[in-house]
RODO-2510 file (C-alpha; in nm, 4 decimals, decimal comma):
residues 317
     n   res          X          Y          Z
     1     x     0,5781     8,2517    13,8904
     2     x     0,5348     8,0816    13,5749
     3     x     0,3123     7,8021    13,4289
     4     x     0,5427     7,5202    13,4770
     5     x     0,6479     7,6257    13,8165
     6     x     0,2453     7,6388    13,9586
     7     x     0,1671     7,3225    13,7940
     8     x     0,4106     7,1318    13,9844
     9     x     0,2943     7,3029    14,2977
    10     x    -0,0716     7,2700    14,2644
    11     x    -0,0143     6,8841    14,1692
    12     x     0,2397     6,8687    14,4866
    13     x    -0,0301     7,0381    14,6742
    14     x    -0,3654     6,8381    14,5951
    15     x    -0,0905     6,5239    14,6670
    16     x    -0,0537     6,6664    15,0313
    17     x    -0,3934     6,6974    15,0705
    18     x    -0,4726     6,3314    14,9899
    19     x    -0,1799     6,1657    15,1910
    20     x    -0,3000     6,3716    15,4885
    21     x    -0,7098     6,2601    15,4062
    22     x    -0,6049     5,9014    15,3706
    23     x    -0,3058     5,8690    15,5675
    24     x    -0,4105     6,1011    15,8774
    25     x    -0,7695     6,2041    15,9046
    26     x    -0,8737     5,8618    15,7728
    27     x    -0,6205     5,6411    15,8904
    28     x    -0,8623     5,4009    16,0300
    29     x    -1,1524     5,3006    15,8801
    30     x    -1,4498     5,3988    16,0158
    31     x    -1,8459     5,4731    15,8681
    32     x    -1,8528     5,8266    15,8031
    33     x    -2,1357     6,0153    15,9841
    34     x    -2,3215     6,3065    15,8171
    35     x    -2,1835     6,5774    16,0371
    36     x    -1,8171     6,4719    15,9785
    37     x    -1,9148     6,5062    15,6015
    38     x    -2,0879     6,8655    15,6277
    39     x    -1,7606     6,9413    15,7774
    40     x    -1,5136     6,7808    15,4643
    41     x    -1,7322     6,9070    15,2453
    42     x    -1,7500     7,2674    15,3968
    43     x    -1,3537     7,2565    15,3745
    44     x    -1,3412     7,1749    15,0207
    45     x    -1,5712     7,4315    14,8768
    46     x    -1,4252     7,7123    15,0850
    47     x    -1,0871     7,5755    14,9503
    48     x    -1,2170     7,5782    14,6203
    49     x    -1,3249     7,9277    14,6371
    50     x    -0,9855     8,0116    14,8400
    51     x    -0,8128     7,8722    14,4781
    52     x    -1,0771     8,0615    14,3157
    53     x    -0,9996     8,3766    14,4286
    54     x    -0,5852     8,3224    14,3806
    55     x    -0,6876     8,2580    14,0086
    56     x    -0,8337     8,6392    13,9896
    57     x    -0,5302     8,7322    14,1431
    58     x    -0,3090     8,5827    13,9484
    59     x    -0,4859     8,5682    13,6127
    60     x    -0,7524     8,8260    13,5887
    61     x    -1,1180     8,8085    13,6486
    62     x    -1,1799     8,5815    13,3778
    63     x    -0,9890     8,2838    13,4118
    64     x    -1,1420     8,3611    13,7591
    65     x    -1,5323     8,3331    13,5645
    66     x    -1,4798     8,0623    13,3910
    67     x    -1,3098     7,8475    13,6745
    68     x    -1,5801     7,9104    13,8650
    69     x    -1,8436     7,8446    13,6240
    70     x    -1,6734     7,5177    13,5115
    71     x    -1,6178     7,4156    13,8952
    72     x    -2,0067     7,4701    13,9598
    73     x    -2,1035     7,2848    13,6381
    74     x    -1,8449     6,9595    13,7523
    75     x    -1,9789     6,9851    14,0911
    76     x    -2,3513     7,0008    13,9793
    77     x    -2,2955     6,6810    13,7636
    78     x    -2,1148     6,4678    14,0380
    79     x    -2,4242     6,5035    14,2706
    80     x    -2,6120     6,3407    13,9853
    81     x    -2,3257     6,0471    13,9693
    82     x    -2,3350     5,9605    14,3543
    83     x    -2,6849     5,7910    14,3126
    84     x    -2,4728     5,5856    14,1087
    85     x    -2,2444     5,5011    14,3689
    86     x    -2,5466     5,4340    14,5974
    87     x    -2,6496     5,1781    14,3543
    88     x    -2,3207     4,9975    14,3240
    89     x    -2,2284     5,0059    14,6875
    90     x    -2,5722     4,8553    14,7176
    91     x    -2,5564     4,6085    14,5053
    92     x    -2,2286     4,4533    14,6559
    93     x    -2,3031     4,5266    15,0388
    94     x    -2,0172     4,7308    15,1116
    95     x    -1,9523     4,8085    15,4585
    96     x    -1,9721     5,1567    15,5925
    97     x    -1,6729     5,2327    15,7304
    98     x    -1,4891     5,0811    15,3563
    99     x    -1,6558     5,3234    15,1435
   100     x    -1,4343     5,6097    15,1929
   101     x    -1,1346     5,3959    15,0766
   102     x    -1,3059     5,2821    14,7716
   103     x    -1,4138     5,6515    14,7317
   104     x    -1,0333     5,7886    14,7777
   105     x    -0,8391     5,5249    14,5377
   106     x    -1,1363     5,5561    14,2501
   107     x    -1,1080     5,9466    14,2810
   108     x    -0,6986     5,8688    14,1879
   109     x    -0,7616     5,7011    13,9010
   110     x    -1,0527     5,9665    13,8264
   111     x    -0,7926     6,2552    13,8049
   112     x    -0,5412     6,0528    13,6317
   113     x    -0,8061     5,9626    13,3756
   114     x    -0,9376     6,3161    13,3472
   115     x    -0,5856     6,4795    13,3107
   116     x    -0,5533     6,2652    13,0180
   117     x    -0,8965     6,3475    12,8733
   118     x    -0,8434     6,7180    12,9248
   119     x    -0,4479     6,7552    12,7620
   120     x    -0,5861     6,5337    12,4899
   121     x    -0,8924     6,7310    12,4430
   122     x    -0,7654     7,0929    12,4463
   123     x    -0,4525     6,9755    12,2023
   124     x    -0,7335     6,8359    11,9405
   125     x    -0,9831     7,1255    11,9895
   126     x    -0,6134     7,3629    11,9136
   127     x    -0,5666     7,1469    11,6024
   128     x    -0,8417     7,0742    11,4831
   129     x    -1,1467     7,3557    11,5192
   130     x    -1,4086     7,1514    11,3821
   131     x    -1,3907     6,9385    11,6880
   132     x    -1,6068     7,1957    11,8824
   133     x    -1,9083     7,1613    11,7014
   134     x    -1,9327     6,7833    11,7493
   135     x    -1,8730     6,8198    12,1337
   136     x    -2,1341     7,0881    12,0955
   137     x    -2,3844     6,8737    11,9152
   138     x    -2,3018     6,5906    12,1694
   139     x    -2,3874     6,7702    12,4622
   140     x    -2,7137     6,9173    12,3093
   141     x    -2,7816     6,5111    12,2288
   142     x    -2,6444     6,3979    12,6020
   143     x    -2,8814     6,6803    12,7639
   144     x    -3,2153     6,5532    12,5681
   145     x    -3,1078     6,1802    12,5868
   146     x    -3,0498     6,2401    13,0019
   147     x    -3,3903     6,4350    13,0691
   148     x    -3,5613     6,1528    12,8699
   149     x    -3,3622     5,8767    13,0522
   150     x    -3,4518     5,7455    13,3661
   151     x    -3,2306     5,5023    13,5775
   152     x    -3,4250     5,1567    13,6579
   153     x    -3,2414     5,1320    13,9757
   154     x    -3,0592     4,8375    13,9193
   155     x    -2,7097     4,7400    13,8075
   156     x    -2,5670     4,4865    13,5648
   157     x    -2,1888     4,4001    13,6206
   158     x    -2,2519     4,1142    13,3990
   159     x    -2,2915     4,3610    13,1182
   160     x    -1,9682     4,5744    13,1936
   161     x    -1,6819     4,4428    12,9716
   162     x    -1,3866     4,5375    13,2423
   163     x    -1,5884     4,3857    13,5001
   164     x    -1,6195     4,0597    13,3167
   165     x    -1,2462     4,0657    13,1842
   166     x    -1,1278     4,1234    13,5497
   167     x    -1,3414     3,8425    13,7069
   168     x    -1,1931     3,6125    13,4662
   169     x    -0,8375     3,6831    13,4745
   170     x    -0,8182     3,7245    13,8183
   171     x    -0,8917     3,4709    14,1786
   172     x    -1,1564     3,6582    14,4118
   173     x    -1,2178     3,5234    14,7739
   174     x    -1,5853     3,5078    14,8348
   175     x    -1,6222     3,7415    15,1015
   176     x    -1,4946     4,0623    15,1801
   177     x    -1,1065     4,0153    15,3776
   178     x    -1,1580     4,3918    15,6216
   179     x    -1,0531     4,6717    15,3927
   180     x    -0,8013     4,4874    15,1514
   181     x    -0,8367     4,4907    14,8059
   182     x    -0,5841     4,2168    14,7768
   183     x    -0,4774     3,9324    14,9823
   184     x    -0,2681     3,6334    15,0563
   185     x    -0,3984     3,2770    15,0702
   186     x    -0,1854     2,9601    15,0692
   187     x     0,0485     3,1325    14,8946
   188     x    -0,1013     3,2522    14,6036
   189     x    -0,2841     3,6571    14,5706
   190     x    -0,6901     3,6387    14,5638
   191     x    -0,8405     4,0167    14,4771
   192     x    -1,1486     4,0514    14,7080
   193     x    -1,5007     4,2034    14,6329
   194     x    -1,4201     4,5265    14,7126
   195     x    -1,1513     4,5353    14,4747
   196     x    -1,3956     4,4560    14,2059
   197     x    -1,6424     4,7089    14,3643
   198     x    -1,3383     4,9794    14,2845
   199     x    -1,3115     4,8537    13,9320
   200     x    -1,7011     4,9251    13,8615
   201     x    -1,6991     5,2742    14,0180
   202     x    -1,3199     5,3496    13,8256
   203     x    -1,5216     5,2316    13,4918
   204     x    -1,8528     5,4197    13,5485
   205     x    -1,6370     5,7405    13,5885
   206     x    -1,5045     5,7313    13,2739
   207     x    -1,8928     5,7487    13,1398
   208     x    -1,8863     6,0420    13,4205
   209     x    -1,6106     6,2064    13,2087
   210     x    -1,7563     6,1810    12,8620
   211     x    -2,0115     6,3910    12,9728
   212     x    -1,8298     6,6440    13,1859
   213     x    -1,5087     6,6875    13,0224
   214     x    -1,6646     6,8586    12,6889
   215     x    -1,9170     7,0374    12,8829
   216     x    -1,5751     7,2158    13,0714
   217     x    -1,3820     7,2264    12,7675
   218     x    -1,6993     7,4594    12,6499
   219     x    -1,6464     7,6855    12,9288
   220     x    -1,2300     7,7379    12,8880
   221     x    -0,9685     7,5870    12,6458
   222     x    -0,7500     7,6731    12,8943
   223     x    -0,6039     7,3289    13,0525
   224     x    -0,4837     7,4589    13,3671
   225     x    -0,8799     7,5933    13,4435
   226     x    -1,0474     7,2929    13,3032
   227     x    -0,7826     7,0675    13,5197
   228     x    -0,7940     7,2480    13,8399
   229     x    -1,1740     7,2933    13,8342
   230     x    -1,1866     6,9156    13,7881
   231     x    -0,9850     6,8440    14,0649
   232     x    -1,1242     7,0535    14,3277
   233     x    -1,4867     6,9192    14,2356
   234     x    -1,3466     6,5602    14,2271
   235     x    -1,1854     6,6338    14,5327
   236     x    -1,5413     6,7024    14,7804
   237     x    -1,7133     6,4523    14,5818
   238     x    -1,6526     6,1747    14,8669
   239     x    -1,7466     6,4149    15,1645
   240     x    -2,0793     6,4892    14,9398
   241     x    -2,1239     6,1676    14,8785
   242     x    -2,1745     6,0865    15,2622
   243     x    -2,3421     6,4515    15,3391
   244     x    -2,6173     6,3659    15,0719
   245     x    -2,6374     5,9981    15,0096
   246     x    -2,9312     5,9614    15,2675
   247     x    -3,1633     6,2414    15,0842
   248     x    -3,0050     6,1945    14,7411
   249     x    -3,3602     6,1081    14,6305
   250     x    -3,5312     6,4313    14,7553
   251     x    -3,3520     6,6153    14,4228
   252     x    -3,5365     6,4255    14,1992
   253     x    -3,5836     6,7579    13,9676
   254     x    -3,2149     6,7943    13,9618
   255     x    -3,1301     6,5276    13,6719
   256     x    -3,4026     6,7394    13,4960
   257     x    -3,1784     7,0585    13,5616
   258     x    -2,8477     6,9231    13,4894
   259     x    -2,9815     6,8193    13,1185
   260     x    -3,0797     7,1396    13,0808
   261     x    -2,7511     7,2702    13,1814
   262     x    -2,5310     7,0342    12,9306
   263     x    -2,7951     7,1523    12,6288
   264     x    -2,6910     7,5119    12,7216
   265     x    -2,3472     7,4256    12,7262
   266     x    -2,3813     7,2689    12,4131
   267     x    -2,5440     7,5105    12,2460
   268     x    -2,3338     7,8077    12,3564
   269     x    -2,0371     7,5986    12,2107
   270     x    -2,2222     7,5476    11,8615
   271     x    -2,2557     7,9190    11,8403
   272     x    -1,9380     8,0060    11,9513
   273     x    -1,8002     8,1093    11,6257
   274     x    -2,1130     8,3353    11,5344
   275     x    -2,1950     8,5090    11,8967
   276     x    -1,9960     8,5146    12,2035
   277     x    -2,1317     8,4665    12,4923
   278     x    -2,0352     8,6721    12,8275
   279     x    -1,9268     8,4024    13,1112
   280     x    -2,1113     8,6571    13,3800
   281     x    -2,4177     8,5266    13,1972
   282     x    -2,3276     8,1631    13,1702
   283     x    -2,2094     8,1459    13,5128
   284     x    -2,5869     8,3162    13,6083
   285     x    -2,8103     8,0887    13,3874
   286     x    -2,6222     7,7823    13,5573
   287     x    -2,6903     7,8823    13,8595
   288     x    -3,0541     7,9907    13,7887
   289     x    -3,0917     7,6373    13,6641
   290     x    -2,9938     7,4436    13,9411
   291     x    -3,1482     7,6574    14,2064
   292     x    -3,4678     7,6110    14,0356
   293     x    -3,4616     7,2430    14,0303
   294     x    -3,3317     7,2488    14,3721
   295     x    -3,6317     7,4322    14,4749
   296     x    -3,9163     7,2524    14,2849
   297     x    -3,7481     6,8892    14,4482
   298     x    -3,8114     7,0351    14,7682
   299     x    -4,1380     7,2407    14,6891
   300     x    -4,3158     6,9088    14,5358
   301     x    -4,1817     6,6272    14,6630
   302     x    -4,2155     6,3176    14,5251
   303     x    -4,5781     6,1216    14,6360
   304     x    -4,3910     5,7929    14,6904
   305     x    -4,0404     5,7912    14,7826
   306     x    -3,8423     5,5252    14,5711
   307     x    -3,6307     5,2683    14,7587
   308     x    -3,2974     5,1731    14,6473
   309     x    -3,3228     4,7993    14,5320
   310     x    -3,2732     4,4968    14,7869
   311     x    -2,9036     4,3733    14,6934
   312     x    -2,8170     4,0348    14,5884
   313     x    -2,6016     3,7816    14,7478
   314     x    -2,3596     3,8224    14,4594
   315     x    -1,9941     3,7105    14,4680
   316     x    -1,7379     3,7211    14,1789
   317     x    -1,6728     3,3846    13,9864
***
């Protein structure tokens, strides 16, 4: 089987997969309940792994190493974006049972995005060699700048640029019309809320990918790794989004870890040229890392637990 031919299959595959989520499993909307989500989220990792081990198979061990490193590194720094998601769900009162649906369509555009990023990336990093050492040095800055960066909790749609454009150009209705991001009055199409609730988590995932995307391409040029391992993190993020949203804050050591993790990466990248680095070890030292953060989250808990922010009645001029 060659390259071309498993592309289309893996792409005709995860397509499936998504019509039968959406279509089948999820045909009616419904809030998700953490058991349910243990249960996703249990089938997407083993499948994950199941792809994992077709990759050794198929490839070698290698390709196997790094997809799995660059799968556990993707994976690690979605947990850190759903407290995001938290946040903006928050802030807009979104039902429940519609969060899945805004999950689903702004994972869509997250893979279309991200395929872009990564063909783009690996076809400047083949051109131009140079280009590793400032995704190296950006990494090493994105890991300090993240471990001395706390979120306040709050969001500011007002400041987001697409958010504003959007509200502008388009008619919202003023409350949410069930699960429709679009609808009919008198005639004319209104977008509702949750429509712009879908923009802001589309447009905060492409800040997701400028940090992920060059800490993968540090792990494998290959685009067929750094794609797949993408996808199948992408792909469990909404089933660990419901699994973990209620004890999110219990990790609060994790954001700590993941810095820690993207300085690593960025490192190993800068010194790529001068000392190679065995992905055995890079695959351990991640996982070292965020087991220990795990474990001191758990081990000293925070004194006060911090509440999520009381939303505001806000509705789209």
């Amino acid at each position: 089987m060659d390259d071309i031919t498993f592309w289309v299959l893996f792409n005709a595959f995860i397509l499936l997969l998504l019509g039968l989520d959406l279509f089948v499993f999820h045909r009616k909307e419904h809030e998700v309940k953490i058991k349910e989500a243990l249960l996703w989220s249990g089938f997407w990792i083993l499948l994950s792994l199941a792809f994992n081990l077709l990759i050794y198979y198929w490839k070698g061990p290698a390709p196997a190493m790094e997809f799995l490193t660059a799968y556990l590194i993707e994976k690690s720094l979605s947990v850190d974006n759903l407290f995001v998601f938290i946040l903006i769900f928050n802030f807009f009162k979104v039902p429940q049972q519609y969060q899945h649906k805004i999950l689903f369509w702004g994972i869509i555009g997250a893979l279309v995005l991200r395929a872009i990023f990564i063909l783009v990336g690996v076809a400047l990093i083949a051109k131009f060699h140079f280009i590793i050492y400032i995704l190296g040095a950006f990494l090493v800055y994105t890991g300090i700048k993240m471990a001395f960066t706390k979120s306040d909790g709050e969001l500011h749609p007002e400041q987001n640029p697409l958010i504003v454009w959007v509200s502008q150009k388009l008619r919202f209705t003023k409350t949410a019309v069930g699960g429709k991001f679009f609808t009919r009055i008198d005639g004319k199409i209104y977008a509702t809320p949750l429509f712009l609730v879908l923009i802001m988590v589309e447009s905060t995932d492409v800040v997701f990918a400028a940090d992920s995307i060059p800490a993968i391409l540090a792990i494998s040029k290959d685009p067929f790794i750094v794609y797949t391992s993408n996808v199948f993190a992408l792909l469990g993020l909404r089933a660990l989004y419901f699994a973990l949203a209620g004890i999110m804050q219990l990790f609060h050591y994790l954001h700590y870890g993941l810095s820690l993790i993207l300085v690593f990466i960025g490192v190993k990248l800068l010194l790529s040229d001068i000392y190679h680095l065995d992905m055995r070890i890079a695959l351990l030292v991640v996982g070292a890392i965020l087991t220990v953060s795990i474990v001191a989250s758990l081990l000293f808990p925070k004194k006060e637990a911090e509440q999520l922010p009381q939303p505001p009645d806000v509705t789209p001029k």
